[in-house]
C-alpha positions in Angstrom: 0.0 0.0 0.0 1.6 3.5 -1.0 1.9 5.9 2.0 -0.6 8.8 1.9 0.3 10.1 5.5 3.4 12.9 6.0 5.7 11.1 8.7 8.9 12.1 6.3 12.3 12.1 7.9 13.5 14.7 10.6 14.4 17.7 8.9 17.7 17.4 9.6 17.6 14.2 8.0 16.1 15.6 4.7 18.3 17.9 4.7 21.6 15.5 5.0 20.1 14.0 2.0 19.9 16.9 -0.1 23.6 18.2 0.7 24.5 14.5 -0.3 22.8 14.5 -3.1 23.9 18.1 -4.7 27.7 16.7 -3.7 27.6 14.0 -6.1 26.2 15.6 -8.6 29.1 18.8 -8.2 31.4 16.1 -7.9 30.0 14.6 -11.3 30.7 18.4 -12.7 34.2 18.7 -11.9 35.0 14.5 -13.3 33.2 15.5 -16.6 30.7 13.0 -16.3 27.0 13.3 -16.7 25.3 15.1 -14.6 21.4 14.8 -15.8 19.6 11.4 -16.1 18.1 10.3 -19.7 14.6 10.7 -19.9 14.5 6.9 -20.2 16.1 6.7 -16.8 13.8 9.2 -15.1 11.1 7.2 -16.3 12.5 3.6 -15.2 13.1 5.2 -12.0 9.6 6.8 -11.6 8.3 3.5 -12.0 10.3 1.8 -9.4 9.5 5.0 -7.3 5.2 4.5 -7.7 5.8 0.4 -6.9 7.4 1.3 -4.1 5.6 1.4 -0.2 7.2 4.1 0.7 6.0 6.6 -2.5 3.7 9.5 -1.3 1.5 10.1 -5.0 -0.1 12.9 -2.8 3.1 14.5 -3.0 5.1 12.5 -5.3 7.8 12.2 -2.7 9.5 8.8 -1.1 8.8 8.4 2.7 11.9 6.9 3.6 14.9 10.0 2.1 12.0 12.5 1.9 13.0 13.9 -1.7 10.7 14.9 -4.1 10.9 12.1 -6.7 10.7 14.3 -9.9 13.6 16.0 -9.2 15.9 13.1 -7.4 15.3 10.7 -10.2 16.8 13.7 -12.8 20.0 12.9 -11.1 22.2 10.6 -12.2 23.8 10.2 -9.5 21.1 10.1 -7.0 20.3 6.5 -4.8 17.3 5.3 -3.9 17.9 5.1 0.1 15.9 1.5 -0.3 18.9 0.5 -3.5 15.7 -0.2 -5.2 17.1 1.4 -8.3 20.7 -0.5 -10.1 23.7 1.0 -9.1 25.3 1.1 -12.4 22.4 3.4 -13.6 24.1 6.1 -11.3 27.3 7.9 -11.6 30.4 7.3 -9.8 30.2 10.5 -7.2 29.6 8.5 -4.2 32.3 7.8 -3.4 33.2 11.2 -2.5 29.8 11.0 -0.3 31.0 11.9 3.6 27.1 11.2 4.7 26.9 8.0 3.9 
């Protein structure tokens, strides 16, 4: 059943996420390497995204990381906090990631 209720993570916790997230992709900027998903990713990761227990529709947003899913899945290197989505779909950045 998808999650229609707002218990997201603290806000401290969303916010972790997001500096992780815009660190890999910077880190993607200065190795060259791509730093916008293909549409045809976006789209296999939506999907996974709207199977998912933990996917708000209200809000389009995932329960467990908090990020709004339209943007986070535009990412190439963004993670699904579940590793729901393949990790070879995703760039090499984290592994510059210090919140992880």
């Amino acid at each position: 059943m998808k999650q229609e209720n707002n218990q997201y993570p603290s806000k401290f916790e969303q916010a972790k996420s997001l500096v992780s997230l815009v660190q890999d992709a910077i880190v993607d900027v200065m190795k060259g390497e791509q730093v916008f998903s293909t549409d045809e990713l976006k789209e296999k990761r939506m999907a996974i995204c709207k199977s998912c227990d933990q996917y708000n529709e209200k809000h389009n947003r995932c329960m467990k990381c908090g990020c709004f899913l339209d943007k986070k899945v535009s990412l190439s290197s963004a993670r699904c906090p579940l590793d729901k989505w393949d990790g070879s779909e995703t760039g090499s950045a984290d592994f510059y990631n210090m919140f992880n």
